[in-house]
C-alpha positions as MATLAB code, in Angstrom:
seq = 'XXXXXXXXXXXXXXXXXXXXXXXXXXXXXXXXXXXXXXXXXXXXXXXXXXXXXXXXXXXXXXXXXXXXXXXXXXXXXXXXXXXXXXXXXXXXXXXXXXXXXXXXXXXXXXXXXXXXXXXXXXXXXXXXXXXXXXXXXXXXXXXXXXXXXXXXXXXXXXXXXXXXXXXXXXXXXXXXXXXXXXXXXXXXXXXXXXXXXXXXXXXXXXXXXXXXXXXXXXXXXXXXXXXXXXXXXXXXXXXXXXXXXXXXXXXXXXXXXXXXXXXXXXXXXXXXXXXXXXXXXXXXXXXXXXXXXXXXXXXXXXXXXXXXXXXXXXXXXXXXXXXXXXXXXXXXXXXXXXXXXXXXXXXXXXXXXXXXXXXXXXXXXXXXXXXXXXXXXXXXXXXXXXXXXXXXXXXXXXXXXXXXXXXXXXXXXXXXXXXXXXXXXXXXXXXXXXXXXXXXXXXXXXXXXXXXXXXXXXXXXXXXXXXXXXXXXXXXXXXXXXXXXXXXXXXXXXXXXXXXXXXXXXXXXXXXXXXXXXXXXXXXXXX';
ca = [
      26.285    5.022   -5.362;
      28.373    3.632   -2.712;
      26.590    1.137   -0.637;
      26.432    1.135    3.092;
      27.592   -2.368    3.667;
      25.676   -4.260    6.576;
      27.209   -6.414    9.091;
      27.535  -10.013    8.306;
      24.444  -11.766    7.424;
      24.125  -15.399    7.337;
      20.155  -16.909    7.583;
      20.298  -18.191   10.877;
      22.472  -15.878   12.439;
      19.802  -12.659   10.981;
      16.928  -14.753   12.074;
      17.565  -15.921   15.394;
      18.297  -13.121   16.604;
      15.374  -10.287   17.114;
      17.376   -7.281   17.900;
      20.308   -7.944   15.025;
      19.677   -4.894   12.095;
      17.032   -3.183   14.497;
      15.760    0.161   12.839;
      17.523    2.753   15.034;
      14.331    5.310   14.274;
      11.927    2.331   15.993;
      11.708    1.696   19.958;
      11.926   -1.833   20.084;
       9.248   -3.741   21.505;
       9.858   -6.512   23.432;
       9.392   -9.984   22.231;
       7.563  -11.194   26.058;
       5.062   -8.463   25.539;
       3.716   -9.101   21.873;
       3.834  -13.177   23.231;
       1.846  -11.906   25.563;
      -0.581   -9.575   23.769;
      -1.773  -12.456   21.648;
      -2.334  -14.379   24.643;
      -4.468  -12.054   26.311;
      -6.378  -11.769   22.960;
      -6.774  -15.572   22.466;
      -8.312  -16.017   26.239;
     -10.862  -12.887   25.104;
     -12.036  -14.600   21.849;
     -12.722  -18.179   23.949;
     -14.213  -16.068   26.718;
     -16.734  -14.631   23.897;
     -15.817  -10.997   25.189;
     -14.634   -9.692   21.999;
     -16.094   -7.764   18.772;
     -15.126   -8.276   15.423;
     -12.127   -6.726   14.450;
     -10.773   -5.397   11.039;
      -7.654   -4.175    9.563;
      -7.116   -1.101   11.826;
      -3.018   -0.472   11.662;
      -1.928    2.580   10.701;
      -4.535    5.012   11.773;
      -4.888    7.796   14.130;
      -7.197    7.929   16.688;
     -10.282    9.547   14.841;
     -10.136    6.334   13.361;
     -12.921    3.520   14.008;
     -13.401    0.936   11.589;
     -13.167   -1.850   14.338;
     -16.535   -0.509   15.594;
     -17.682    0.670   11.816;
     -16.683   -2.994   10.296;
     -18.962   -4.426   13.235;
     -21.615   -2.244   12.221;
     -21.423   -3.202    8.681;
     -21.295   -7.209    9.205;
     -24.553   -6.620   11.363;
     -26.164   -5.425    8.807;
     -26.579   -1.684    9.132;
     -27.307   -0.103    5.751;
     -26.019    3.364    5.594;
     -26.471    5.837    2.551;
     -23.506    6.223   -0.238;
     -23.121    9.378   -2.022;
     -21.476    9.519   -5.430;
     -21.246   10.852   -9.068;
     -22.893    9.622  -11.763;
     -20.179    7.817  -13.701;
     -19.642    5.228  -11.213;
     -21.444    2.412  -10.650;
     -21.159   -0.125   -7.817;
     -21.142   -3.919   -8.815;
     -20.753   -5.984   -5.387;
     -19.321   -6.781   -2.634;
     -16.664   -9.312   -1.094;
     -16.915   -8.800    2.983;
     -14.909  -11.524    3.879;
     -12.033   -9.606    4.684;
     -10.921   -6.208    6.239;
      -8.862   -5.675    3.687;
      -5.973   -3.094    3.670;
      -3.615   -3.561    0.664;
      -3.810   -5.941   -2.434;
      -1.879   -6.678   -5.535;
      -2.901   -8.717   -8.912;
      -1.273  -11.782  -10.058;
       0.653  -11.187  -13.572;
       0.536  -13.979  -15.590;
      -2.551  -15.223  -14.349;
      -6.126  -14.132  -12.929;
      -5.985  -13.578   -9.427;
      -5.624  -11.058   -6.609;
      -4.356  -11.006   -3.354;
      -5.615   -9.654   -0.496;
      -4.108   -8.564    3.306;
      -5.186   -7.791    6.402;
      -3.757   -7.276    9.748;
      -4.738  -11.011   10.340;
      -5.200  -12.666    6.683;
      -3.839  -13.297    3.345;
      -6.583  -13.658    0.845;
      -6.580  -15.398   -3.122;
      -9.038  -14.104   -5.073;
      -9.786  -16.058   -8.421;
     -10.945  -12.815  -10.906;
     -11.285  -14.823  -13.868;
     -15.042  -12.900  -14.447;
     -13.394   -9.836  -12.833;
     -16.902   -8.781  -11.385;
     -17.266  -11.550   -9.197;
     -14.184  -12.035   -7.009;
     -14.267  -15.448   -5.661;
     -12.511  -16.542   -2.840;
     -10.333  -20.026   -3.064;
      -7.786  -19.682   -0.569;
      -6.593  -17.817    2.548;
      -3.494  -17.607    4.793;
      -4.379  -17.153    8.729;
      -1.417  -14.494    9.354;
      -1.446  -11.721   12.058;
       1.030   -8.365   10.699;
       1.239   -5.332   11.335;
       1.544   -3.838    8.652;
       1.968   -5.022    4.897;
       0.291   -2.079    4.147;
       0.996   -2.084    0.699;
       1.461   -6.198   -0.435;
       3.221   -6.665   -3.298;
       3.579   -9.120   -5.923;
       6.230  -11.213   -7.784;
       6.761  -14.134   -9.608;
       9.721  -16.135  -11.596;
      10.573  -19.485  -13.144;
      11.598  -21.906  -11.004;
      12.432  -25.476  -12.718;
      10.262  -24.927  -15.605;
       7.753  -23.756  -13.367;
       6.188  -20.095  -12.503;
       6.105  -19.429   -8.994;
       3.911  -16.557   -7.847;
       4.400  -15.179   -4.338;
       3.779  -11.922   -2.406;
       5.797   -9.954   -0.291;
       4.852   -9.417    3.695;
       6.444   -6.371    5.198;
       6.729   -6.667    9.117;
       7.076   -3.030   10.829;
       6.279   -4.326   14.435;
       5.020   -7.690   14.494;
       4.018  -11.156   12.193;
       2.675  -14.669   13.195;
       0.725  -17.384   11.686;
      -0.446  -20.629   12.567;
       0.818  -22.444   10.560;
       4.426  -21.817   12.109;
       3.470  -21.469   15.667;
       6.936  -21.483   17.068;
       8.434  -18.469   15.504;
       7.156  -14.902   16.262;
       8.635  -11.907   13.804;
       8.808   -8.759   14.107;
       9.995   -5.607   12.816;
      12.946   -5.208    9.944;
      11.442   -8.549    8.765;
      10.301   -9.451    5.141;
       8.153  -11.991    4.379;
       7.927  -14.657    1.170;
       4.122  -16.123    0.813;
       4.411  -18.380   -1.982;
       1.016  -18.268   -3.791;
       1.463  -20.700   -6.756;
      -1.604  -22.860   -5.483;
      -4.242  -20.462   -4.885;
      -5.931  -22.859   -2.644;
      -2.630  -22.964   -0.641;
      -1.120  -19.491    0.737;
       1.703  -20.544    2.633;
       4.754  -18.473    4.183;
       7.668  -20.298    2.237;
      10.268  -17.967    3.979;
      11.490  -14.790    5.658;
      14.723  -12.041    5.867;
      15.551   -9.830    8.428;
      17.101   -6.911    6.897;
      19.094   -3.635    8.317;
      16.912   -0.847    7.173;
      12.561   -0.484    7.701;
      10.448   -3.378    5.941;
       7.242   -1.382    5.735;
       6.574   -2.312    1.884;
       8.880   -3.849    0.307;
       8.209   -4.179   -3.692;
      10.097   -6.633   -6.413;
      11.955   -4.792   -9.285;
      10.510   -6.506  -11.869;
       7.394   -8.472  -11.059;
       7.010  -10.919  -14.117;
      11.212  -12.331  -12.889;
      11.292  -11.161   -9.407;
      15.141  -11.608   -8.578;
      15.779   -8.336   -6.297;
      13.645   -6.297   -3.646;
      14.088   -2.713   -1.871;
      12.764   -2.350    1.197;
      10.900    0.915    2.444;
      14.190    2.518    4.267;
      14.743    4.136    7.115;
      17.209    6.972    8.556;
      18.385    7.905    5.121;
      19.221    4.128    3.980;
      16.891    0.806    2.190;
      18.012   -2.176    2.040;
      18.374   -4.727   -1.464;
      16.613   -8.099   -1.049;
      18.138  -11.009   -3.002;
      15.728  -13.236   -3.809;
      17.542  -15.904   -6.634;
      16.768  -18.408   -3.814;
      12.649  -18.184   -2.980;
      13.296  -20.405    0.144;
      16.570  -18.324    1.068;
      16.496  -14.722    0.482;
      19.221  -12.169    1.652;
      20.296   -9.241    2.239;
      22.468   -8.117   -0.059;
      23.426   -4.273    0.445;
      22.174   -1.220    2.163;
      22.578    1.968    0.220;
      21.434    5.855    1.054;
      18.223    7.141   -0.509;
      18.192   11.163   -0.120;
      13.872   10.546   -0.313;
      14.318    8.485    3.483;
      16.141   11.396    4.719;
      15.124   13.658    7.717;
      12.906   16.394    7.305;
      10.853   18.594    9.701;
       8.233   15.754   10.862;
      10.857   13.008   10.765;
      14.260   13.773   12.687;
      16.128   11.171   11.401;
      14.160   10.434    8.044;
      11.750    7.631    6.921;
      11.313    5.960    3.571;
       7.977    4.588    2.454;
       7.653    2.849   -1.107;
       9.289    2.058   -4.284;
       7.305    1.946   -7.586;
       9.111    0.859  -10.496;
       8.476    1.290  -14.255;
       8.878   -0.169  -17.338;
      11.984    2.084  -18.465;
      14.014    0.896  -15.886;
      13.502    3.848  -12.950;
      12.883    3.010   -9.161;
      10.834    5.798   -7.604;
      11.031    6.075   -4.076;
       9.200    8.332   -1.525;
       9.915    9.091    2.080;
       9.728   11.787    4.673;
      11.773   14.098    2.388;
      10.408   13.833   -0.732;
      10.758   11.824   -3.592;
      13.557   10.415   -5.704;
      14.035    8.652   -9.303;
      17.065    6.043   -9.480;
      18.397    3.956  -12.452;
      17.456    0.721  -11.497;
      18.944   -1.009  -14.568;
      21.955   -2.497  -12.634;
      19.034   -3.636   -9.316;
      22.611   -4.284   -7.074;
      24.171   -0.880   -8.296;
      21.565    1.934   -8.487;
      22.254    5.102   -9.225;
      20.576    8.512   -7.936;
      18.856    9.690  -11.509;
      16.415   12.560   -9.431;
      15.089   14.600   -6.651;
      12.254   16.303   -6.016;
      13.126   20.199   -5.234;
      12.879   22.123   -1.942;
       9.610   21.704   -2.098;
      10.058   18.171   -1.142;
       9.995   19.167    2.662;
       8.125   21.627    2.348;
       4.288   23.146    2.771;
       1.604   22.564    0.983;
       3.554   20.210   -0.806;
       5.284   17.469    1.975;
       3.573   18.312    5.438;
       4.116   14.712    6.741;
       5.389   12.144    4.146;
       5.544   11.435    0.344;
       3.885    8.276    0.145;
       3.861    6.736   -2.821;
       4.500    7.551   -6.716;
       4.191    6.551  -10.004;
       5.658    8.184  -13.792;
       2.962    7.297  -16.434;
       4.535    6.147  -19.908;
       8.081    6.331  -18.698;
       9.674    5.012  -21.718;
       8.585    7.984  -23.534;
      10.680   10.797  -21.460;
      11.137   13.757  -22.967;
      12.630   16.631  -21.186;
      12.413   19.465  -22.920;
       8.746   18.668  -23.559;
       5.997   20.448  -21.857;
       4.574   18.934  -18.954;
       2.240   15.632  -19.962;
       1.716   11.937  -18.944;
       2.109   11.133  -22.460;
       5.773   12.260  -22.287;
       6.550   10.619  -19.536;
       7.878   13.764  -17.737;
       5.430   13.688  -14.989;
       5.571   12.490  -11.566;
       2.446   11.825   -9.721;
       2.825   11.656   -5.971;
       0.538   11.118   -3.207;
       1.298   13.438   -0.245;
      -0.172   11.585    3.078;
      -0.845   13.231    6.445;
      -2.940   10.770    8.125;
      -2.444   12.370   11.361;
      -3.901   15.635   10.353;
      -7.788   15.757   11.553;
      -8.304   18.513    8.836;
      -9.672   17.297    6.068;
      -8.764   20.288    4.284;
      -5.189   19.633    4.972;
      -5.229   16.273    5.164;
      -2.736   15.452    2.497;
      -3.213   15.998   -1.100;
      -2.770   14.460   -4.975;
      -0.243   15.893   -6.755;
       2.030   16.372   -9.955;
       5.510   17.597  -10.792;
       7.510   17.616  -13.592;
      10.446   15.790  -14.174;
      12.811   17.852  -16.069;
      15.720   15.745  -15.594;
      17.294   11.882  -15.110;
      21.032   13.281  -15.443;
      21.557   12.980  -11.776;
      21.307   16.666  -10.986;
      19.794   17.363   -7.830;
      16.591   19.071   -7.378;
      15.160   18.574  -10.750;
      11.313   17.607  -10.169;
       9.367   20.590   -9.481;
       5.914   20.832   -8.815;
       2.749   21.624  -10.579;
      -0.641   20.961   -9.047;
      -1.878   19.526   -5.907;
      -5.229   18.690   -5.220;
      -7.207   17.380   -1.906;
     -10.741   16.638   -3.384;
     -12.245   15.331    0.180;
     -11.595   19.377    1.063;
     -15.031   21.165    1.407;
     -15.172   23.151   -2.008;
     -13.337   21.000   -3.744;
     -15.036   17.755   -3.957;
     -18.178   16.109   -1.585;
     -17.079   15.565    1.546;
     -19.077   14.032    4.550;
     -19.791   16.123    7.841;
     -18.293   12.379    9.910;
     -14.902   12.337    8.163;
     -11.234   13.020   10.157;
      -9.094   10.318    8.762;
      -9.415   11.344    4.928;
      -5.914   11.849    4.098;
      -5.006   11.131   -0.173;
      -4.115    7.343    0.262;
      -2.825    4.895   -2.324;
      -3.671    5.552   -6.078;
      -3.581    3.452   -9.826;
      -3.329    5.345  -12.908;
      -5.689    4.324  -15.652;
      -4.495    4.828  -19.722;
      -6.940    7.372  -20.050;
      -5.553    9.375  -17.286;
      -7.984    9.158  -14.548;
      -6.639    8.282  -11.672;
      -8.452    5.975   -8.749;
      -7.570    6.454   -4.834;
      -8.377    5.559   -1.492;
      -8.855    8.331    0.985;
      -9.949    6.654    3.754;
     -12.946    7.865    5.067;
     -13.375   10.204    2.419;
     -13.880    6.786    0.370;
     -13.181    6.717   -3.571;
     -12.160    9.656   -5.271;
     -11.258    9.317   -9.286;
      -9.029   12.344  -10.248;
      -8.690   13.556  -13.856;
      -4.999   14.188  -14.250;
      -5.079   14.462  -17.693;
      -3.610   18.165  -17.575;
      -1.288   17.766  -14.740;
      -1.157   22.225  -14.308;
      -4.763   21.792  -13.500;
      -5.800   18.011  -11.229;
      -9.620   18.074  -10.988;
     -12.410   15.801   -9.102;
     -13.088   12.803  -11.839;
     -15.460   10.962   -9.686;
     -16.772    9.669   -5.700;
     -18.046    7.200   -3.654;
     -18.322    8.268    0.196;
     -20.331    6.497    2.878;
     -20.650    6.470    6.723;
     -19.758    3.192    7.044;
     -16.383    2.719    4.465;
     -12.694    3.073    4.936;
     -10.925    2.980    1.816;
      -6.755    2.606    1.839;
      -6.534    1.532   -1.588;
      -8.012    1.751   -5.038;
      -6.872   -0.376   -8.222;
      -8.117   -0.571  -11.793;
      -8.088   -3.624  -12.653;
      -6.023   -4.838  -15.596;
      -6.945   -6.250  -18.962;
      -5.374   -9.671  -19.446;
      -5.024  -12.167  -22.521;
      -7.273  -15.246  -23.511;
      -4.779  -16.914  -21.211;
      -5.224  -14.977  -18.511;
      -1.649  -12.800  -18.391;
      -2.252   -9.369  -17.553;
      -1.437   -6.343  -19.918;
      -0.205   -3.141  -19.175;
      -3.542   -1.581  -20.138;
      -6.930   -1.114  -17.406;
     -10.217   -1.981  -17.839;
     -13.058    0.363  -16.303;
     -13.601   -1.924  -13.522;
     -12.280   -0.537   -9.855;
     -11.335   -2.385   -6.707;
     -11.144   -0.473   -3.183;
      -9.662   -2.437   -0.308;
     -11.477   -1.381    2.591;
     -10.880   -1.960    6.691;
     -14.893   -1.363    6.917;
     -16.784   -3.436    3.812;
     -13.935   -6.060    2.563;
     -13.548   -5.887   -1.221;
     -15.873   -3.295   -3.512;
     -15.896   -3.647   -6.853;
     -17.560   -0.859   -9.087;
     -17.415    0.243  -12.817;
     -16.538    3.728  -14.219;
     -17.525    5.319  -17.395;
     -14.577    6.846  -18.762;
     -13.385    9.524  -20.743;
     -14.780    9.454  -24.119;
     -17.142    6.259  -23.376;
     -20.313    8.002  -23.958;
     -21.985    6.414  -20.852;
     -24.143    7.513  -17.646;
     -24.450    5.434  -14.897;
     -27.339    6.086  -12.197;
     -26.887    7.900   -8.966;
     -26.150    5.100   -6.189;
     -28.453    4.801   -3.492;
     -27.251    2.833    0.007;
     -24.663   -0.104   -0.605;
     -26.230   -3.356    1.100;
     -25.176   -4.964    4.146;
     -23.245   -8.683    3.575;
     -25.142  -11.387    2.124;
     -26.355  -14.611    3.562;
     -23.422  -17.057    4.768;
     -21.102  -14.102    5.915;
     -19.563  -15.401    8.761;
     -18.980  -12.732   11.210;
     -16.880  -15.119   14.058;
     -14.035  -13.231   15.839;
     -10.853  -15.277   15.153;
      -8.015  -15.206   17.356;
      -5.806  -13.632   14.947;
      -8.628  -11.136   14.844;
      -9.018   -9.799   17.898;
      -4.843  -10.124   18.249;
      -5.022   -7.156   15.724;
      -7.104   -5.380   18.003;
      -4.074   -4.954   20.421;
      -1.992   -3.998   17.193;
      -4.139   -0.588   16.948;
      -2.915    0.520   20.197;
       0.797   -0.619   19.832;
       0.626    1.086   16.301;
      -0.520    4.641   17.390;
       2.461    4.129   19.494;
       4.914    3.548   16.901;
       3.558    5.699   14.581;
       3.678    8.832   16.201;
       7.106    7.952   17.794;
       8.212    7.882   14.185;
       7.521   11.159   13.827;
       8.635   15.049   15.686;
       5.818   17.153   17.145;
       4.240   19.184   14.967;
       4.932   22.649   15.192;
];
């Protein structure tokens, strides 16, 4: 494809300047007001006026997990629903947590929230323990990301911040980002998260996700109005731009007028997935600087049942194994599974959805993914569902070996869907509760006697949640033979929780508002 190339970039030049490569689909917001947002919220925290705040970007205004995650820390104990084949473990409260990532070539996972970066040593993968954490106020990273290469001799691990509207830490108090801004946390001590440095790109920095994690050397950002943007990052401590090229999954579509891109997943066959406001799209990734378009979801890509708001995020099981001609089946690697989300929607029965299509084609030709089977298990009749939920929409997934598949559906909690016939997606497994907001659900990955991970999943789950922190539960899988007991209530935090308001804290309490702003901005009036 023929890049769009972007106006000269040099570091200080992008930098310095906060309106340079502004999305044109964003209002900007000005720098004075966010300055003075975070004072406002640092004079309520030493006035002792404020409540405890969690990860609360991105939602809609059903949405209160400030006032749930206060109830929780407090200690209020509220009844959990859920099937039989999952069992819950423990709990990490520490954190609102709203995306997270594992380490690959050693035992840890990271952690974000709108005011934190978290390192979690998961060397006994049931106990998460805490060792390091990164005071950082962002909205969003919704989904963090990892990467890692040689440097010297020596692996450095890092994570990648996406700023949509706004980022500052302490620990560089004189610079304030903001949005169109990717971040570089270098995490090689775990005891020692620290931003190493930052790039302001051209195009929407809402995730932005390394090609190859284990030799990290190029990123694509989210996207925006049709385009993404490539991320060179040979130099850790200099990244750059290096091209911005058209993506026909960021492109308009009924909800966005000008067209939105969301995330790129990339698998081990050397295909970049990426989904947006109209659909999704496979590219050949092989050449990261020179992609080319490989395939597109049909019409159905912008259309209902099957894109009422945005494709979200996307993943092709056993890639390597494509086979065209075959019959649908993860095992072929002809499948596309695709989260549809429409967190705006207050009906959970419409609420965005699972799904799987079928890839008949990487030739280039247009329209050649086609769908097969959506589901929406937090729908009444479909799956439990609790009589408080309207922010349930499908959320981020992970695919396990066996085919089940583990997701966060916010308050509709964790839902495990069997998509081992991908004509016919059923309810797997749930975990629901009163007092839980879950964006994000990860198996957790079997690793070596020295700790590097493997490409195959253990039957231990992680949620992320804005409400309870980090859950960690086990699942009895296909063909394991096991029961588990029916869960009761999930306890309230431990002794030596400490429930203190930072100031970065209740600074991501004025984020909610300025969010709900942005967000539906983003997007036309429904119709």
């Amino acid at each position: 494809m023929t890049p769009v190339t972007p106006a000269s970039l040099t570091g200080d030049e992008t930098r310095g300047d906060p309106t340079r490569h502004r999305d044109p689909e964003v209002p900007p917001v000005p720098v004075r007001r966010l300055t003075r947002l975070l004072a406002v919220a640092a004079a309520v925290v030493l006035a002792g006026g404020a409540a405890a705040a969690p990860a609360a970007a991105h939602q809609n205004d059903e949405s209160k997990a400030a006032e749930k995650r206060t109830r929780y820390l407090d200690g209020v104990n509220v009844p959990v629903i859920s099937s039989p084949n999952i069992r819950f473990v423990g709990n990490v409260p520490e954190t609102a947590a709203i995306s997270g990532v594992f380490a690959r070539s050693a035992p840890y996972f990271y952690v974000s929230s709108t005011d934190s970066i978290s390192v979690f040593d998961v060397s006994d993968p049931v106990r998460p323990r805490l060792t390091g954490t990164l005071p950082n106020l962002v909205f969003e990273n919704e989904a963090m990301n990892y990467g890692e290469k040689e440097v010297d001799g020596v692996v450095n691990r890092f994570v990648l911040v996406g700023a949509d509207l706004v980022e500052y830490s302490p620990t560089n108090p004189t610079y304030l980002g903001e949005d169109n801004e990717a971040f570089v946390v270098d995490v090689t001590d775990p005891a020692n998260p620290h931003i190493r440095s930052s790039v302001k790109t051209t195009t929407n920095t809402h995730t932005v996700a390394c090609i190859d994690e284990t030799d990290c050397r190029y990123a694509y950002t989210a996207g925006s109005a049709g385009k993404y943007s490539i991320v060179d990052l040979s130099d850790l401590d200099d990244p750059r731009e290096v091209g911005v090229f058209e993506s026909p999954a960021a492109g308009p579509s009924p909800e966005f007028s000008r067209g939105a891109g969301h995330k790129w997943n990339f698998d081990e066959a050397g295909y970049g997935i990426h989904t947006g406001s109209a659909g999704s799209a496979v590219f050949d990734v092989s050449d990261p600087t020179s992609p080319r378009l490989a395939a597109t979801t049909d019409a159905n890509g912008v259309s209902d049942p099957w894109n009422n708001f945005i494709h979200h995020n996307a993943d092709r099981p056993n890639a390597s194994a494509f086979t065209a001609s075959a019959a649908p089946s993860l095992s072929k690697g002809n499948v596309l599974l695709v989260t549809e989300e429409d967190y705006v929607q207050t009906d959970c029965s419409k609420a965005g959805s699972f799904q799987s299509w079928q890839v008949t084609s990487l030739d280039g030709t247009p329209g050649s993914i086609h769908p097969l089977d959506l589901i929406n298990p937090v729908d009444l009749g479909e799956g439990v569902s609790t009589p408080h939920m309207a922010f349930c929409s499908a959320h981020w997934f992970d695919v396990h070996q066996s085919g089940i598949v583990a997701q966060g559906y916010y308050e509709g909690g964790l839902r495990l869907i069997d998509a081992r016939d991908p004509r016919d997606l059923k309810e797997y497994g749930y975990v629901a509760s009163g007092l839980s907001e879950v964006w994000d659900a990860y198996w957790v990955p079997q690793r070596t006697k020295g700790g590097k991970a493997t490409s195959s999943k253990t039957n231990i789950v992680y949620t992320v949640d804005a409400v309870r922190g980090l859950d960690v539960y086990t699942v009895d899988l296909p063909g394991s033979g096991g029961s588990t007991p029916l869960l009761g209530g999930l306890g309230a935090p431990g002794p030596g929780v400490d429930p203190a308001v930072t100031v970065l804290a209740a600074g991501a309490l004025g984020l909610c508002g300025l969010a709900l702003l942005r967000r539906r901005a983003l997007a036309t009036p429904r119709r």
